[in-house]
C-alpha positions as CSV (number, residue, x, y, z in Angstrom):
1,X,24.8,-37.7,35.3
2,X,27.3,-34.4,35.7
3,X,26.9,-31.0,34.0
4,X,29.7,-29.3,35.1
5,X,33.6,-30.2,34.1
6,X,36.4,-31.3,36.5
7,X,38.7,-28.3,37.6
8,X,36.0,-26.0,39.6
9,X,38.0,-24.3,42.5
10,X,35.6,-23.1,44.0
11,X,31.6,-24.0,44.2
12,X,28.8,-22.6,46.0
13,X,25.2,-23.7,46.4
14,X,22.2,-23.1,48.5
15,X,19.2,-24.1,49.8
16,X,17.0,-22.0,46.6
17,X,19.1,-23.9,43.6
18,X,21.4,-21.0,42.7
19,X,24.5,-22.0,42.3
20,X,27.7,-20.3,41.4
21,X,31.2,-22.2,39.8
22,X,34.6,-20.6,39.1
23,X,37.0,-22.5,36.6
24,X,40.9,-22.1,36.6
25,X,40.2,-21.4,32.7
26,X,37.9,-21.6,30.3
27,X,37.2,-24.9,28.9
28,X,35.5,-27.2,26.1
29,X,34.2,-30.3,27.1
30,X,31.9,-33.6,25.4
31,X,29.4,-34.0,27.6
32,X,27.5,-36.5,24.7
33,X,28.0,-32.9,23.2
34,X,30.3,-30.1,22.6
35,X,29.9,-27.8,26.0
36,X,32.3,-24.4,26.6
37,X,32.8,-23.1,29.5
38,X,33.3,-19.9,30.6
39,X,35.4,-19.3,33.9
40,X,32.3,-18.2,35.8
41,X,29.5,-20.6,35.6
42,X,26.4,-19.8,37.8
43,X,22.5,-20.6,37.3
44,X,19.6,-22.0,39.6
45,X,18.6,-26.0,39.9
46,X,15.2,-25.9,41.2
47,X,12.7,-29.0,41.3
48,X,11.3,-29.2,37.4
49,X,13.6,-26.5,35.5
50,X,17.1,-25.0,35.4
51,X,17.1,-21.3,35.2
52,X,19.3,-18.1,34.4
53,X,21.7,-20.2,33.3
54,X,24.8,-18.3,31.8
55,X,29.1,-19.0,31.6
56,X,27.5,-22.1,29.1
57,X,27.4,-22.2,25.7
58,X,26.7,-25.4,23.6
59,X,25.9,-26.8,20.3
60,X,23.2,-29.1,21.7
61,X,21.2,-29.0,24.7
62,X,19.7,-31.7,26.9
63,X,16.0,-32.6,27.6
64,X,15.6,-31.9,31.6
65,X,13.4,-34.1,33.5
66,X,11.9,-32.9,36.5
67,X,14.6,-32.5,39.5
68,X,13.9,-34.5,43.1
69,X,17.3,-34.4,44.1
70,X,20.8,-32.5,44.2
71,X,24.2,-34.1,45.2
72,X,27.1,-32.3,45.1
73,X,30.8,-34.1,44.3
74,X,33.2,-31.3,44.5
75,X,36.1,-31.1,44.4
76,X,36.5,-34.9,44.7
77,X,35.4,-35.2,40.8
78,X,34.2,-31.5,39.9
79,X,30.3,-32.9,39.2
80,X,27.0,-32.3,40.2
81,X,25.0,-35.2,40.1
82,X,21.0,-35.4,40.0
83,X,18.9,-38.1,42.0
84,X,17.3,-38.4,38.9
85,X,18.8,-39.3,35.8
86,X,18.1,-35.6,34.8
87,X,20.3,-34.8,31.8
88,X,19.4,-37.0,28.9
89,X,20.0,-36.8,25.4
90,X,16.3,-37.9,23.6
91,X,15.9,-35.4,21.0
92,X,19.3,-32.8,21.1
93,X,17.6,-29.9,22.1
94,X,19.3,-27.0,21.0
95,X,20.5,-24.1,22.4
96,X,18.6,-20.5,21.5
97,X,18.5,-18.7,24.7
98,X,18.5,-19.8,28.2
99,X,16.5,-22.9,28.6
100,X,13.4,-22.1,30.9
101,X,11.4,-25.0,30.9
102,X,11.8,-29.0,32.3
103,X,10.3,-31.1,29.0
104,X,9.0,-34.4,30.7
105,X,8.8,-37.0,27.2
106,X,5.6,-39.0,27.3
107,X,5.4,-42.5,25.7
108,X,3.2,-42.5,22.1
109,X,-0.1,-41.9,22.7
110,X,-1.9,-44.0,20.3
111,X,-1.8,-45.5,16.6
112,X,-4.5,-44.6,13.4
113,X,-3.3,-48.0,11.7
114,X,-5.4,-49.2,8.5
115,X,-3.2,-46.8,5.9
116,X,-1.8,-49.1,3.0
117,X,0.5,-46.5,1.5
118,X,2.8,-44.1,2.6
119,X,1.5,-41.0,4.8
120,X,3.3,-37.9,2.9
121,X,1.0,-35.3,4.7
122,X,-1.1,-35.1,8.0
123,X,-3.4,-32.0,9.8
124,X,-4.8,-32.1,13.2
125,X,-8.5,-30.1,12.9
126,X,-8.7,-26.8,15.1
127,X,-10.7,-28.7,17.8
128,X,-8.2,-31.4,17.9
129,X,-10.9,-34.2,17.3
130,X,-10.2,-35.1,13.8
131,X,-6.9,-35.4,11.8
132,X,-6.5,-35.7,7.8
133,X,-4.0,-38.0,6.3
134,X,-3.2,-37.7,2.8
135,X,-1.7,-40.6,1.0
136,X,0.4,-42.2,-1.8
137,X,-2.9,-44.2,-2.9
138,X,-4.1,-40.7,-3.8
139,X,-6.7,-40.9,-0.9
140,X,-7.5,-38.5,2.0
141,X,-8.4,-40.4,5.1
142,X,-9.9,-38.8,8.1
143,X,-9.5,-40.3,11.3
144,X,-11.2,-39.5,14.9
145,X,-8.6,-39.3,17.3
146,X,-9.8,-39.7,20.3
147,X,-10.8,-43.2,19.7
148,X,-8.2,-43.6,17.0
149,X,-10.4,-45.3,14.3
150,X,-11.1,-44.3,10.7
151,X,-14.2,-42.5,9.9
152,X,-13.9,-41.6,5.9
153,X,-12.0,-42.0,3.0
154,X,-12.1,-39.3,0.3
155,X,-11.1,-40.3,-3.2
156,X,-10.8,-38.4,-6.3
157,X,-7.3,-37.2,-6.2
158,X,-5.3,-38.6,-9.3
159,X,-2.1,-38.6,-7.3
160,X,-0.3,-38.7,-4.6
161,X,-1.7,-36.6,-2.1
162,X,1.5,-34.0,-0.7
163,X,-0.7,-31.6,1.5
164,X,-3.9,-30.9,3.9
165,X,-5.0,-28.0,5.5
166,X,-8.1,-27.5,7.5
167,X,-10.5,-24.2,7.2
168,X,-10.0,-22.4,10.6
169,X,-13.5,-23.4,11.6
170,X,-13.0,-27.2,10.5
171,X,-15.9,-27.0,8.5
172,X,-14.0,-27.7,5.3
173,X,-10.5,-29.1,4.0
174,X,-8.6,-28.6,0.7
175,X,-5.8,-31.2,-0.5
176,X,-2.8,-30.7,-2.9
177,X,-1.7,-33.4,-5.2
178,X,1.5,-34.5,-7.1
179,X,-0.6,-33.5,-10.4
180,X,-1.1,-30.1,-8.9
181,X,-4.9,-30.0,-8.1
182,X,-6.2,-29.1,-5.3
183,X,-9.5,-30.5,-4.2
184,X,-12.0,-29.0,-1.3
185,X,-13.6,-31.4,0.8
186,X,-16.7,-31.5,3.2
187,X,-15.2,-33.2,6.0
188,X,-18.2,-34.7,7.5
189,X,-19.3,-36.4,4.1
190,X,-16.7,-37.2,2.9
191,X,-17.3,-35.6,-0.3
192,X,-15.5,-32.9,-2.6
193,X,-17.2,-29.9,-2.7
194,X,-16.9,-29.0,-6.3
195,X,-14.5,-29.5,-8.8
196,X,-10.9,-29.6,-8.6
197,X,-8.9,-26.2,-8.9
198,X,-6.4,-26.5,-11.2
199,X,-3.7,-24.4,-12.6
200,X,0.0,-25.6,-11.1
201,X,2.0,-27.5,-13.4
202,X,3.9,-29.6,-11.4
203,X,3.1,-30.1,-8.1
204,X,1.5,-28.6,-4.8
205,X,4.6,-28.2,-2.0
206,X,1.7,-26.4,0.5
207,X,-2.0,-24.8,1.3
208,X,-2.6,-22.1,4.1
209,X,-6.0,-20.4,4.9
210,X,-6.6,-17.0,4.9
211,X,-6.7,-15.5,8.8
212,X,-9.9,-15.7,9.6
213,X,-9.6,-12.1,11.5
214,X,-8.8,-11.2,7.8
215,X,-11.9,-12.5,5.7
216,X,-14.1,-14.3,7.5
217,X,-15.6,-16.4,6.4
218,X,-13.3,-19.2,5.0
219,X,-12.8,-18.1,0.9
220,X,-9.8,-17.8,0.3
221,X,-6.3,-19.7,0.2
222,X,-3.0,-19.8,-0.9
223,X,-0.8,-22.5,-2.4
224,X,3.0,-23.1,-3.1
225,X,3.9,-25.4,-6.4
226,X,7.3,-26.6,-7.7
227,X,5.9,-24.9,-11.0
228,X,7.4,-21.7,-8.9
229,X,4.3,-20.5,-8.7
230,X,2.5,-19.6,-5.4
231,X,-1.5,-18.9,-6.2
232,X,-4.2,-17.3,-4.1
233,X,-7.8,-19.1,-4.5
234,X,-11.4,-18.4,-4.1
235,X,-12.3,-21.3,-2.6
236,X,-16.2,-20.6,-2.9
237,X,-16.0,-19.3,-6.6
238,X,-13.9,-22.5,-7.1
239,X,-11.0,-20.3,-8.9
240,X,-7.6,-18.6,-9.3
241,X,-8.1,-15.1,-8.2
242,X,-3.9,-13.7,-8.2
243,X,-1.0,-15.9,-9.4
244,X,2.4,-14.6,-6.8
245,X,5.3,-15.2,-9.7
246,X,8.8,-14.0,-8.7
247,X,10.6,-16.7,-7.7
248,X,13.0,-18.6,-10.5
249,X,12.6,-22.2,-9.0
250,X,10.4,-23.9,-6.5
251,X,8.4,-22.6,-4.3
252,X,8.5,-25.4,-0.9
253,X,6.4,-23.2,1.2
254,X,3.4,-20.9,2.2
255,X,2.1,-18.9,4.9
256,X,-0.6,-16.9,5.3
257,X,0.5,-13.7,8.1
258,X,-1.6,-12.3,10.4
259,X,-1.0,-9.2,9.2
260,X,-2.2,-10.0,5.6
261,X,0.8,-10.4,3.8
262,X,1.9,-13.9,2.3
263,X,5.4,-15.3,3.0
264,X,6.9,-18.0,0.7
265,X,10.2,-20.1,0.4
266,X,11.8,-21.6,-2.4
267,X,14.5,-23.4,-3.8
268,X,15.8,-19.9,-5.3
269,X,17.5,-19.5,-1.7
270,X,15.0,-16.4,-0.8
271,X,11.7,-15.7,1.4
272,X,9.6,-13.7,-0.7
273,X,6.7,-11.3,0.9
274,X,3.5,-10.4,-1.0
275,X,1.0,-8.2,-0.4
276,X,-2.8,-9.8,-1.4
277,X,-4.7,-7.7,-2.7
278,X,-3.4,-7.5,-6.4
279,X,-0.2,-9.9,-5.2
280,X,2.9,-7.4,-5.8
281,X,5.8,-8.3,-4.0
282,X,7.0,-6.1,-1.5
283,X,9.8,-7.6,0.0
284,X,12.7,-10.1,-0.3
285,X,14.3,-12.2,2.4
286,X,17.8,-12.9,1.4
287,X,20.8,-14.4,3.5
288,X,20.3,-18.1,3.1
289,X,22.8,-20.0,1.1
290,X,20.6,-22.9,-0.2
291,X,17.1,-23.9,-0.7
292,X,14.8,-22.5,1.9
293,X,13.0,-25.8,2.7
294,X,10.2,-24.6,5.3
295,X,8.7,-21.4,7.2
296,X,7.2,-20.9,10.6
297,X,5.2,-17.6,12.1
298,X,5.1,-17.0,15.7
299,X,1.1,-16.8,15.2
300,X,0.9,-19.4,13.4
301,X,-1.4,-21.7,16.1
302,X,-4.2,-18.7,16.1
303,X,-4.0,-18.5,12.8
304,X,-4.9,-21.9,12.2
305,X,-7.7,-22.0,14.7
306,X,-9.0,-18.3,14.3
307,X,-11.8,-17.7,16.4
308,X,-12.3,-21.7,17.4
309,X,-14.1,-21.9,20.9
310,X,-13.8,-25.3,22.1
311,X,-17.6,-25.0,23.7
312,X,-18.4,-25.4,20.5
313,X,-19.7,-21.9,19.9
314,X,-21.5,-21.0,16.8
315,X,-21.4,-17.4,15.9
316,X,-23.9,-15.2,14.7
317,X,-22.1,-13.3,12.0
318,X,-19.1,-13.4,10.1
319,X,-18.5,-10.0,11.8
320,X,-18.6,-11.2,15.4
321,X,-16.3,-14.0,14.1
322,X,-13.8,-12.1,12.8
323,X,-14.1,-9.8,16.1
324,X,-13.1,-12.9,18.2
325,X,-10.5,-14.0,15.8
326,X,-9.0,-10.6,15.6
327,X,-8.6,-10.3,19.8
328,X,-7.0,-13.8,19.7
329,X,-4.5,-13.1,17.3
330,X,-4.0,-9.7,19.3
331,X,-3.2,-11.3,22.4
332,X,-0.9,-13.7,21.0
333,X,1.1,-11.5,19.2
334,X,1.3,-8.7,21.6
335,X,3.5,-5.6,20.6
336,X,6.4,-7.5,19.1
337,X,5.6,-7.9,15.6
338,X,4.9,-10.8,13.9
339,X,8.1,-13.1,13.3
340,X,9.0,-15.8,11.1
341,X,11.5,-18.2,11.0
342,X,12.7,-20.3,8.1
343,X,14.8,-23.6,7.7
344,X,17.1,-24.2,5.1
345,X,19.5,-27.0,3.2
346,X,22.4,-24.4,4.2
347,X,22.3,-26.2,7.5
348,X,21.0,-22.7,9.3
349,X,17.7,-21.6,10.7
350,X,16.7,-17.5,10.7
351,X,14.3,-15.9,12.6
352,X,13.2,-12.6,10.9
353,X,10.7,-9.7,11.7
354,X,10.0,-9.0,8.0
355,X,7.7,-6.2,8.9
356,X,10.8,-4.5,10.9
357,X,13.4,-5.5,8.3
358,X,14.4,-7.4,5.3
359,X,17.5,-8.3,7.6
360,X,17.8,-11.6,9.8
361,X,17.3,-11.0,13.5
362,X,19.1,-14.3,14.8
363,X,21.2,-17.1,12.8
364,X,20.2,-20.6,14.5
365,X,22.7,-23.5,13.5
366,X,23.4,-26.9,15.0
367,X,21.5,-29.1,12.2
368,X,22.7,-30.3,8.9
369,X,20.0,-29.6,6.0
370,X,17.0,-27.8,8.0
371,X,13.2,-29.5,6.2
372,X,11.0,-28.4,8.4
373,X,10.5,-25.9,11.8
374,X,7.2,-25.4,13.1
375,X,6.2,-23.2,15.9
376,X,4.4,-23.7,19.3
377,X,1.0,-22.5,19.9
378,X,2.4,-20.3,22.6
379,X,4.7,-18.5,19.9
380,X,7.6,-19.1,22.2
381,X,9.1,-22.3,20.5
382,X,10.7,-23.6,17.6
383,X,10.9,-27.3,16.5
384,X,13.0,-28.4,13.6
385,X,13.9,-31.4,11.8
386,X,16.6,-32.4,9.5
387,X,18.7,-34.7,7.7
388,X,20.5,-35.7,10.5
389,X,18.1,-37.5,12.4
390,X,17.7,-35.5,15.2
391,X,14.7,-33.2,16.5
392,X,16.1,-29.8,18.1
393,X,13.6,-27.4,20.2
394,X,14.4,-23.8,20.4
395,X,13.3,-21.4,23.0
396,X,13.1,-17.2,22.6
């Protein structure tokens, strides 16, 4: 496979990988994609990445598998060609900012089979044992995944069953339905733990925990409604504590930030930001052109797991707790602030520092309608998904 157009005249390389092209001009090319090329091309091609790439710019990038070999075919046909089939088009990755790292793609890893309805929602549990499925039977299964078998299934929904969200510690889990309730569950009974909560008219579009560094223990969470509604709960009082109105149409989305605010996304086209403790808004995200289908934060994986030590530590207080959970989610954000992106049906994705400004700080494009983006639990990644099929991976 070549990554480099006919036309070089002139090519160096050496024995470290770096390499440096010169073009006569400038030049597009479809390479299974759109590719431009400056006239200077130069980067390095080292077993298992490709670095400081630049003279490259391109609507989709490749997935890299690790490099074992470099032949060089210039000027006969102006190619580089890889002993391995390196460049391979598997899920469009797209370009952000230089790609770093070599993605190797491993096979499926197992099946939970047994469901009998559609799966509209899964969560993976903080220690990665357990996952929750929720269903179109209006059931929430729970399955252990390391030996991929059922262990419960949790009925008393009335609906379909649209979203699941796992406490921090994995000691509880609270379900939205397409009725609106949501329901907490005692994951290792299998039982609700009191009565539904109920309030949304139409139905639940999302659930997210409060950061445990925040209020620890788990009490509180938020959740997003296409009533256009977005309402904070106390989970342990069983009860509706703020309603977040604002928005004049859906809200698809909810996150709870690590530094206490709550973002949501709605079919209004904006990302609104509310502050928690008597839920006033405090700032509007605007620059989409259509429904803002799903949201991302660059802590989002610490958030999730808050203090979660996978010894299997108990803690003595809810203090030391949110002490632990506080230093992880100060490592992991470091002192950039916290960012956010968000994934729209105006075929765009924006990442946003909404504590710097109410201003965009990059415009992603390369997807039709964005649904959903999620973030890695290094911070450093982006997925998306979309109408077209195709799974891009963002790096910055």
């Amino acid at each position: 496979m070549g990554l480099l157009p006919k036309g070089i005249t002139q090519f160096d390389y050496d024995d470290t990988g770096r390499f440096e092209v010169h073009l006569d001009q400038a030049c597009n090319a479809k390479f299974e994609s759109e590719l431009r090329y400056d006239r200077n091309v130069s980067g390095t091609l080292t077993y298992g990445e490709i670095g400081e790439l630049s003279g490259i710019s391109a609507q989709e990038l490749f997935l890299w598998f690790p490099v074992k070999g470099i032949r060089v075919d210039v000027p006969s046909s102006g190619l580089i060609y890889f002993d391995v089939g390196v460049v391979f088009k598997q899920f469009s990755l797209s370009l952000f900012e230089t790609p770093r790292d070599c993605i190797a793609v491993r096979e499926c890893a197992g099946l939970c089979q047994g469901h009998t309805e559609p799966v509209l929602s899964v969560a993976i549990s903080p220690d990665g044992r357990h996952l929750a499925s929720g269903l179109g039977d209006t059931t929430v299964r729970l399955w252990d995944l390391n030996t991929q078998t059922p262990m419960f299934t949790c009925t008393g929904h009335k609906n379909w069953v649209l979203s699941i969200a796992w406490s921090p510690d994995g000691k509880h889990l609270v379900s939205g339905s397409k009725s609106g309730e949501l329901q907490c569950w005692d994951p290792h009974s299998r039982k609700p733990t009191g009565n539904p909560l109920n309030g949304h008219k139409k139905w639940n579009t999302g659930i997210f925990w409060e950061p445990v560094h925040l209020n620890a223990p788990r009490r509180r969470i938020v959740s997003a409604s296409k009533d256009g509604d977005a309402r904070i709960w106390d989970v342990s009082l069983k009860k509706c504590v703020i309603c977040l109105s604002g928005h004049t149409l859906a809200v698809t989305c909810v996150k709870w930030g690590g530094d206490g605010v709550i973002y949501t996304g709605s079919q209004d086209c904006t990302i609104k930001v509310w502050e928690t403790s008597q839920g006033k808004l405090i700032r509007e995200l605007k620059g989409h052109g259509h429904w803002v289908n799903s949201l991302a934060l660059s802590t989002e994986y610490v958030l999730r797991t808050g203090a979660f030590d996978p010894t299997g530590k108990e803690y003595s207080s809810s203090e030391e707790m949110k002490k632990v959970a506080l230093e992880e989610y100060n490592k992991m954000k470091g002192n950039a602030p916290e960012r956010l992106v968000s994934g729209s049906d105006d075929f765009t994705m924006f990442l946003w520092e909404p504590s710097v400004s109410k201003h965009h700080k990059v415009h992603m494009t390369g997807h039709q309608q964005v649904f959903a983006v999620d973030s890695s639990p290094d911070g450093e990644k982006v997925a998306s998904g979309g109408k077209d099929r195709v799974l891009k991976l963002w790096m910055g």
